[in-house]
N, C-alpha and C positions, 0 to 999 in steps of 0.2 A: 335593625340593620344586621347580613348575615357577614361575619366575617370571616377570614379564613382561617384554617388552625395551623397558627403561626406566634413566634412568639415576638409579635409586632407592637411600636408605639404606632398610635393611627392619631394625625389630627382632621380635625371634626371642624371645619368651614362653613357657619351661617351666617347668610345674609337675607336683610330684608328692605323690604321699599311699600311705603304706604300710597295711598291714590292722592295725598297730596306733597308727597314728594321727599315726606320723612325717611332716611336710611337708616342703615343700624347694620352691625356686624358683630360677632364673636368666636372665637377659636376654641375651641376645648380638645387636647389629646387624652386619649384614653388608650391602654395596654392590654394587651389580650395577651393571655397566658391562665394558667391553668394553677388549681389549689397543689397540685404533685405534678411536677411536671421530669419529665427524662430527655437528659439532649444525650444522644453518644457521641464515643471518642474513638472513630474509626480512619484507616489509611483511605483514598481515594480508588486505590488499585493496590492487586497484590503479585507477586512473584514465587512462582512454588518453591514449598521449602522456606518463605519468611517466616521469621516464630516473631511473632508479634501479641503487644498486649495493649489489646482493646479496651475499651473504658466507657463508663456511662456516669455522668453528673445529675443526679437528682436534687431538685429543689424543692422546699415545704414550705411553701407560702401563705399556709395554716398558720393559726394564732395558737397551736398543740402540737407537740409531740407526738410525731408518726415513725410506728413501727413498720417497713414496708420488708415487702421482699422482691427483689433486684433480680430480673429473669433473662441470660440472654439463651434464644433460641437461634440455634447455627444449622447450618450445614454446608462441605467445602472445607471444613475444618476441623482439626483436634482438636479438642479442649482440655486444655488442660487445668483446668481449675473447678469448684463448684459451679455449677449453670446457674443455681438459683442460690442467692447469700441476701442473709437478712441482717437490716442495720438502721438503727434508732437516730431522725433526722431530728436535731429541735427546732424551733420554730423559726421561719421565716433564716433560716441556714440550708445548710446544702450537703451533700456528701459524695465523696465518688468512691466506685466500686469497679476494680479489673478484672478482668481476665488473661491467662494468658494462652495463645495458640498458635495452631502452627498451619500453613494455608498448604489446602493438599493441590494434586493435578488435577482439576476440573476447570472448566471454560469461566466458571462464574461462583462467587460466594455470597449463600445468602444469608445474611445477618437482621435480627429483631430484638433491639431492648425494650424491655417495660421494667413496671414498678406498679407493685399491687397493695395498697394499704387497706386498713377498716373501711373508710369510707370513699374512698378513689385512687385514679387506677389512671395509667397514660401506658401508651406502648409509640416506639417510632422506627424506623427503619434510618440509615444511614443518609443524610439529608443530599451528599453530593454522590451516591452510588451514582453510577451511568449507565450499567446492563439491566437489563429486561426485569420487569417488574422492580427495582429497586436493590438488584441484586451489584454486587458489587465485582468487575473483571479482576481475572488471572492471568498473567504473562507466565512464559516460560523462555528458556535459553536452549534454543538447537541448535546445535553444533554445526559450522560452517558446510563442512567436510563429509554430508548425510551420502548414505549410501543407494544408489539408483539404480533402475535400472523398465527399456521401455522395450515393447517391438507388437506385429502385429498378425495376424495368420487370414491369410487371404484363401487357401484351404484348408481340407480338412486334415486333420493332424492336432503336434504339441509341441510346444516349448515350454525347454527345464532352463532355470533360474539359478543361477546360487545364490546365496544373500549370505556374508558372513556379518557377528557383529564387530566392529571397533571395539580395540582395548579400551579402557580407563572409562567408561559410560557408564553412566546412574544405570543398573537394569533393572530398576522397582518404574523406569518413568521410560516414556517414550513411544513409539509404535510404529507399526509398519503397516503402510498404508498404500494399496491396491486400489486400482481404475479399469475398470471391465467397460469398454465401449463398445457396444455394436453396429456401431458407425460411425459417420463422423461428425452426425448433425448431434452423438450426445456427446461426443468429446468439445464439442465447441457450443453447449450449454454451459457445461460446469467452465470455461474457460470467462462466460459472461458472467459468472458469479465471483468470480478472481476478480475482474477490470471494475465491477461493481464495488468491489469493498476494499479496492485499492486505496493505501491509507493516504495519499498524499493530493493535494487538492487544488493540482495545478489547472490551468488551464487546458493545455494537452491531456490531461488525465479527465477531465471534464468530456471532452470532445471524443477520448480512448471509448467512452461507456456506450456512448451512441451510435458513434460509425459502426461501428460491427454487426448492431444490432440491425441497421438500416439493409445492409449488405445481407445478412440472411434470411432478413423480411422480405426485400425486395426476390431475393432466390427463390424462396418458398411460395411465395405468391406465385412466380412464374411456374413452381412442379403444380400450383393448385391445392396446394397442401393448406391446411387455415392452423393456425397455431395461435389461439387467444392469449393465454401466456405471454409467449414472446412479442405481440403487439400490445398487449396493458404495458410489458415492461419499458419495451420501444416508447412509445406515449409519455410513461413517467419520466425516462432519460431525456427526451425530446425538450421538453417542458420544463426541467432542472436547468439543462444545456441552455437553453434559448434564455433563460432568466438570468443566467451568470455569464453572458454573450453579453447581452443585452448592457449592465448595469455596467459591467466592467471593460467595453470597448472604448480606447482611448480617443480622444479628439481627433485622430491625425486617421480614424480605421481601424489602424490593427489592437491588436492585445499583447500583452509582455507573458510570458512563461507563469505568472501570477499576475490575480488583478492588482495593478498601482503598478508595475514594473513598464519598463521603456518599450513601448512596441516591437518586436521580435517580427522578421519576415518571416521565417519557417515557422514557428506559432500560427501568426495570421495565415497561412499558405495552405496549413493544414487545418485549420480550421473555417478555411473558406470550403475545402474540397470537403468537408464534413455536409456543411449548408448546401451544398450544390445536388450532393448523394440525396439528401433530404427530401431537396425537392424533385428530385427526380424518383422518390419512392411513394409520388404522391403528397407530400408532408407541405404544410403550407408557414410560414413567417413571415416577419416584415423583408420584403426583398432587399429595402435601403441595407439593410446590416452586412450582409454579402457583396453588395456595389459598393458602398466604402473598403471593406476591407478588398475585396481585388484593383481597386485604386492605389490600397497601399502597397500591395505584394507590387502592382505594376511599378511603382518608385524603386524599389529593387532590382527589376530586370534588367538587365547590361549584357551588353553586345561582347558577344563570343570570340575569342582572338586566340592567337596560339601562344598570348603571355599569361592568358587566363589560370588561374589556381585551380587544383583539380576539384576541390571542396566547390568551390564557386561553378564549374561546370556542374555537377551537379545537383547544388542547389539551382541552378536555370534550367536544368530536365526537369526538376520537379517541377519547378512553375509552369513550364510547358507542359505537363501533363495536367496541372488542374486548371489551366486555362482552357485547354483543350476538355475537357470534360463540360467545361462551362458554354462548349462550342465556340470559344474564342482564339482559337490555334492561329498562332503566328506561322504562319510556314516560313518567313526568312530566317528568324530565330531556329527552328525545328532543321530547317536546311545546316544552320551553321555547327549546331550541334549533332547533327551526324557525321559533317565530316571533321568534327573531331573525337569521332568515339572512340578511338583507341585510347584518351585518356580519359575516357569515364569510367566511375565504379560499374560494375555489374549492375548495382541497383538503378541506376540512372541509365544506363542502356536499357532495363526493362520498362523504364517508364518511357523512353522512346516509343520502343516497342507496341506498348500499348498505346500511342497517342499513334502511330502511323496505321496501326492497327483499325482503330474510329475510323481516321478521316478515309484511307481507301486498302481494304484486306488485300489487292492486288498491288500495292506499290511494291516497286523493285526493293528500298531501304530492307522492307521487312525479311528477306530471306539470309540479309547480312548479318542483322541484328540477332534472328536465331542460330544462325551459325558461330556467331561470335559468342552467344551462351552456351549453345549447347558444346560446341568443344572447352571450354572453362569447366566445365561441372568436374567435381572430384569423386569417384565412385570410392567406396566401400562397401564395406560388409553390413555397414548399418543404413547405406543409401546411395542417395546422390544429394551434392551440395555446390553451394558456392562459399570460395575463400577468397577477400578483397585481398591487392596486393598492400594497400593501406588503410590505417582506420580515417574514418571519415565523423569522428565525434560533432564535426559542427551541422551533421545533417543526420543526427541519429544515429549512423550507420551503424551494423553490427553484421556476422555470417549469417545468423538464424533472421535476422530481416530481411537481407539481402536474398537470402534462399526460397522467401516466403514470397516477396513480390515477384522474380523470377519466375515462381511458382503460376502466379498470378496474371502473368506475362503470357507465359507459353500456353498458358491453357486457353488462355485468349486468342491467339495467333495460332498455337500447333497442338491444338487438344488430342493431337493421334500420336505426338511426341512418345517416343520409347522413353525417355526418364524419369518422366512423368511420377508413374507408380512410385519408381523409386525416390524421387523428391519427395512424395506424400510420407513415406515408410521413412527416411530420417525426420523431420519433420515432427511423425509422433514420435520417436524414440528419442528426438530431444526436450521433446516435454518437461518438466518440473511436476509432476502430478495432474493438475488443471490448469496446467498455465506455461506461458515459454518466460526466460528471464526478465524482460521488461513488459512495461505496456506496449510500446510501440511492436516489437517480437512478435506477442501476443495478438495486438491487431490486424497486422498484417495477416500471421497466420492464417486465422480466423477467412480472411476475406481472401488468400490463394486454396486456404481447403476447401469452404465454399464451392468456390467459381471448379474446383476440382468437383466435388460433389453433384453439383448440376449436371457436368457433362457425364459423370459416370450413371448419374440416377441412383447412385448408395443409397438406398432407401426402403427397398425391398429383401431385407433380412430376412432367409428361414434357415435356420440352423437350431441345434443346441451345445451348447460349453460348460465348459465343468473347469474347475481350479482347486486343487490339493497344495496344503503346505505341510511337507513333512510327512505323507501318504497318509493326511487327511483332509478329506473334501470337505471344503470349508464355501464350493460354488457349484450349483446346479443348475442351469439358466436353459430356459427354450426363446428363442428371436422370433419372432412375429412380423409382419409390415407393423401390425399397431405397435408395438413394443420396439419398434428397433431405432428410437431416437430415446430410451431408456435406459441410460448409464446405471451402475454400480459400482458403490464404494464399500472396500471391506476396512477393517483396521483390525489389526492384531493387537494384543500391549508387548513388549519386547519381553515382560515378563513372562511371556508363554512361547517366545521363541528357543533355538536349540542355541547357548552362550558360548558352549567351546568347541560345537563343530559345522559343517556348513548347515546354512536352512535351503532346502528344496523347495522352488515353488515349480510348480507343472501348471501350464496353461493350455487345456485342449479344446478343439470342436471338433464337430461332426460334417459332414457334407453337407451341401445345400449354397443359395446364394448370399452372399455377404460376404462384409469383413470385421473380424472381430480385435479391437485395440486393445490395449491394454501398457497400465506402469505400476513399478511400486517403486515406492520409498521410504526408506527406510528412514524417518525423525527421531535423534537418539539424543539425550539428555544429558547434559556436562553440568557436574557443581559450577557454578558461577565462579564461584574466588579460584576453580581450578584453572579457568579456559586462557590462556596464553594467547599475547596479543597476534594477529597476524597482520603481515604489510605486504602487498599484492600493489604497488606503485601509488600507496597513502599509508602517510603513519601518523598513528594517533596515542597518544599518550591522553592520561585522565590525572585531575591528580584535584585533591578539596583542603581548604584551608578555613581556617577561623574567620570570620569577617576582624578585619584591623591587624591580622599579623600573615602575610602571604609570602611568609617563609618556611612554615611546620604545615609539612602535610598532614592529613587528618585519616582516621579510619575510622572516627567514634566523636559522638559530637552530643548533646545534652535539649532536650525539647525546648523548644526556644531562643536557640543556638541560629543565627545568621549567618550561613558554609559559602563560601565564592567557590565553584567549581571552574579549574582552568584547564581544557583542553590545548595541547597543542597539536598542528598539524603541518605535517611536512609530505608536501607533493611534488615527485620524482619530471614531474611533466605538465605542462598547461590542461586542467580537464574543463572543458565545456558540461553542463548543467550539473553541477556538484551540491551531490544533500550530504551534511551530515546529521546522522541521530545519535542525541544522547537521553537514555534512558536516568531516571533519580530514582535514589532511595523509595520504597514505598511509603518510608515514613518521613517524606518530607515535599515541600511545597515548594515550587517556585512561586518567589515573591517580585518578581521585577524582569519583562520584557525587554529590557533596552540593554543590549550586548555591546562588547569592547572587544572588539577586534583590532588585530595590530597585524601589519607583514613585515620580517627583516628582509625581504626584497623585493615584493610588489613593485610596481609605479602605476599612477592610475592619474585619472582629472580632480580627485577630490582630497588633501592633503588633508590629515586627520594626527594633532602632537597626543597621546594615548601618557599622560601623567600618572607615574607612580611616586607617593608620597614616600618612599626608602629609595629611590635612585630615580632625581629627577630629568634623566637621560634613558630612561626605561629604551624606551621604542618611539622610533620617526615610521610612521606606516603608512597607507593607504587602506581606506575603504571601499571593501569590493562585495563585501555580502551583501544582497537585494533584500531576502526577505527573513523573515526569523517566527518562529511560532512556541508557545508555551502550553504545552498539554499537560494533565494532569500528569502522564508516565514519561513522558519523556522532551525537551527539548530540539528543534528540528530549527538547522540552520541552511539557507541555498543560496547559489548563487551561480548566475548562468553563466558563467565564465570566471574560471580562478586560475592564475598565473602560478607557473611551478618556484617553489620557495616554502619559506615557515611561516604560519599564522599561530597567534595565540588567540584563544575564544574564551570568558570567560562571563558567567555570569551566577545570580543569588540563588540558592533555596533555604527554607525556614524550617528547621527540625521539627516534627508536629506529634510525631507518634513514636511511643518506647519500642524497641525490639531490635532484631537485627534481620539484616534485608542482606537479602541477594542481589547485588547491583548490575543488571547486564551490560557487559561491552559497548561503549561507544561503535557507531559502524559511519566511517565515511565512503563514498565511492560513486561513481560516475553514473548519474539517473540510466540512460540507455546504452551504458557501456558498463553494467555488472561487474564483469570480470578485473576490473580497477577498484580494488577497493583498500583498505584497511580497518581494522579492529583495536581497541583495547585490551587491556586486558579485564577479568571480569573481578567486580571488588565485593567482599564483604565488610558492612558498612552497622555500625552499633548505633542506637539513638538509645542513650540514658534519659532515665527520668529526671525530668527541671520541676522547678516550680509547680506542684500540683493546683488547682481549682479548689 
């Protein structure tokens, strides 16, 4: 029998049965492991700038004395000690052998212990690595506050840049990182590879990866264009999506924010209108899954009145417009909510817009509805936009959403609209590199530059551009039709920027047809134990204690040490879909999912006594957190609705590994409303050596 190379007890199950009916059975376990065997003693993930001391445990399960030699092979890392140390095991004992290093700025560390003796030999790689081949992730800490900047040249000509750097910045770490687009079908590739590797693994975040993709399929197909790429990718999102549809739609139709959470309308609403695009791009699934959930958005729908809440009129555009795509338009509903559009957002008048749009281009509604946009738009120097008169967090809302489905409105209805351009040109220059602030931001976008792209035909690039930093050309590019859905990304290191006076970047073309985009930004690197907490309407504090005494805060703790980490947070205002991340130590483990949450003001249906053994009057709270997750790096707590007041959050990790770690900032704040957020502060944190092996 082959087994695995593993260092397992296996038991070994025979049974037998003769032709007249004798049985018989026996168990035997047997151990697979190896005469020299190497386990190492590595973190899970790293943080640049951790000096950490790795370790390997060698066993001689020889009946002699073996002399071996201990090899770790790195890279990713200084080393600071011998690579290779030799050390006399005796029999059927053991030995451990460190290292100590320090983890530089690279994407990934690749680590390999062996052990070489006379007559045998073992090597392994770090058994819980996660990165590619076995290699082991690096995190880094970028400063909130990065410096930007976007715009795009429709002819020929140039635009000069300044970039200075921020005082107090690591400048050995960092970089400055440029987007050369020559249209807008490559600006809105690299944006599908943002929504793709989006870390959080909601349901909406689900649905984010696919719709866009359907929307520029379906585009593409209509210029004739064949892009195999982006339909394998379409395909694989499809087929993710519909599996996690599928297993985790709730009895009643819809889906909650996460799977197991309470059915959510605007979830199901939007993720009905996902399934509808699908099939309307050709794409085929079980139909029932769709007909339940527009069952359930219909249990939500309520007649429009003039006591109506403006969040609630808007969430009832919305369903009017994915009903209507669904060809199910209620025209009394669509009626009522026109004539109360003076108090809709923006974004809900353009989803009119586009629903009276479908059913007939010549209804009178529509020439109100763009009137009523297009005087609202705000011009600048960077574009044109829309600014709601309030936030609208229970239906996503944001400016750069709003500005995108507007977007997506008028190009539908008034694709000869003079703002047009200028919508497009703010649009890219509020970019984030590849991406706008949220997923939803991002999506939309995506699907008003689009539906913008069709009607311009951007596709047909001939030009060439050139880009200098510091009067030297660092880009030389010629556009093609084949080449002009071809982005470039440059990166500088900050170490090769100018520290005490402005940096120049010049962005030119040459004549011809196109448009050429472009952003940089500037990713600058803060000591961790430097970075000072910030509160932007969430405040979060961090603070670690011994397990059994949660009076002495902690900076330094012993392997094998049990830390309760207690966040607290205090929210200035009720926020609808609230994440917080806390990152741990790299040299330690969460050892226990089940969180203790307390609020001194909450009220909720689920009353929760939170007992503290030193003051049995601790906290009377409610339970409002939904869902909770334990990653190797970090801890991540959500919850779709959190009432404004203080919560404490508090849960275990296990000291695992000696050295000292850069701990990054706790970050809470509002999933599609970014600009709410808070910070920690950033800790450095000591794991002493315990109890060796």
């Amino acid at each position: 029998i082959d087994l695995p190379d593993n260092l397992t007890t296996w038991k070994l199950d025979a049974r037998a049965v003769t032709l007249d009916t004798d049985v018989g059975q026996t168990t035997t376990e047997i151990v697979t492991t190896l005469p020299l065997l190497i386990r190492p003693v590595a973190p899970r993930f790293f943080v640049v700038g951790d000096k950490v001391q790795l370790a390997a445990v060698v066993n001689n399960n020889t009946t002699e004395a073996q002399t071996v030699q201990v090899i770790l092979e790195s890279s990713g890392v200084t080393l600071e000690s011998e690579a290779t140390q030799t050390v006399t095991i005796e029999p059927a004992a053991r030995a451990r052998i460190e290292w100590n290093v320090v983890a530089e700025d690279l994407p990934f560390i690749d680590l390999t212990f062996g052990v070489i003796g006379a007559d045998y030999s073992d090597a392994v790689k770090p058994t819980l690595a996660t990165g590619p081949d076995g290699t082991i992730p690096v995190y880094r800490y970028t400063a909130p506050d990065t410096v930007g900047t976007a715009g795009l040249l429709m002819d020929a000509g140039s635009r000069t840049e300044g970039i200075s750097l921020p005082t107090r910045i690591d400048t050995s770490r960092g970089e400055l990182t440029i987007h050369l687009d020559p249209s807008l079908a490559a600006t809105l590739t690299d944006s599908f590879d943002y929504l793709q590797n989006y870390p959080h693994q909601c349901i909406e975040q689900t649905i984010s990866r696919f719709l866009p993709n359907i929307v520029t399929y379906a585009a593409l197909k209509n210029l004739g264009i064949q892009d195999p790429e982006l339909e394998a990718n379409l395909f694989v999102a499809l087929e993710q999506a519909l599996e996690k549809l599928t297993t985790q739609q709730n009895p009643d139709g819809g889906w909650g924010w996460f799977g197991g959470m309470e059915s959510n309308p605007l979830v199901t609403a939007y993720s009905a209108l996902s399934l509808i695009e699908a099939r309307e791009a050709g794409l085929t699934y079980d139909a029932n899954m769709l007909s339940r959930a527009l069952n359930f958005v219909q249990s939500d729908v309520q007649a429009v009145t003039i006591n109506s809440d403006t969040w609630q009129l808007n969430r009832q555009a919305f369903y009017a417009y994915v009903f209507a795509r669904d060809g199910q338009a209620d025209l009394s509903q669509l009626t009522s909510l026109y004539d109360q559009r003076l108090r809709l957002s923006y974004m809900a008048r353009a989803y009119l817009l586009m629903v009276y749009q479908q059913l007939n281009p010549n209804a009178p509604e529509i020439a109100d509805l763009v009137s009523d946009l297009t005087n609202a738009a705000f011009l600048s120097a960077t574009g044109a936009h829309w600014e709601e008169e309030n936030d609208d967090w229970w239906n996503w809302g944001s400016n750069t959403r709003t500005t995108a489905v507007v977007l997506a409105a008028l190009v539908q209805a008034r694709p000869d609209n003079e703002l047009l351009p200028n919508v497009v040109r703010w649009l890219m220059v509020a970019r984030e590199g590849d991406h706008w602030q949220s997923t939803q931001e991002t999506v939309w976008a995506i699907i008003g530059l689009t539906k913008w792209m069709v009607h311009t035909g951007e596709l047909q690039g001939n030009y060439e551009y050139t880009t200098d930093l510091n009067a030297e050309n660092i880009a030389d590019t010629t556009v093609t039709p084949d080449t002009v859905r071809e982005g470039q990304v440059l990166r500088i290191a900050v170490s090769d920027l100018l520290q005490d006076e402005l940096n120049r970047l010049v962005v030119g073309r040459g004549e011809g047809e196109g448009v050429l985009y472009y952003t940089a930004h500037l990713n600058v690197r803060l000591p961790v134990d430097a970075v000072e907490p910030v509160s932007k309407g969430i405040t979060v504090t961090r603070q670690y204690f011994l397990e059994g005494d949660p009076e002495t805060p902690i900076t330094s703790a012993k392997v094998g040490d049990i830390i309760t980490v207690r966040l607290t947070i205090t929210l200035s205002e009720d926020i609808y879909y609230f994440v917080l991340e806390d990152p741990i130590p790299a040299g330690t483990e969460g050892v226990d999912t089940s969180l203790l949450t307390t609020s001194q003001r909450a009220e909720g249906p689920d009353l929760q006594i939170v007992w503290d053994d030193y003051d049995p009057f601790w906290y009377w709270g409610w339970w409002w957190f939904d869902r909770t997750e334990l990653r190797d790096e970090q801890t991540n707590l959500y919850a779709d609705y959190l009432p404004d007041g203080t919560y404490t959050y508090t849960y275990q990790i296990r000291a695992s590994v000696a050295g000292e770690f850069q701990t990054i900032p706790s970050h809470a704040y509002a999933f599609y409303f970014p600009e709410v957020f808070g910070t920690s502060n950033g800790t450095l944190f000591t794991v002493e050596e315990g109890e060796t092996e």
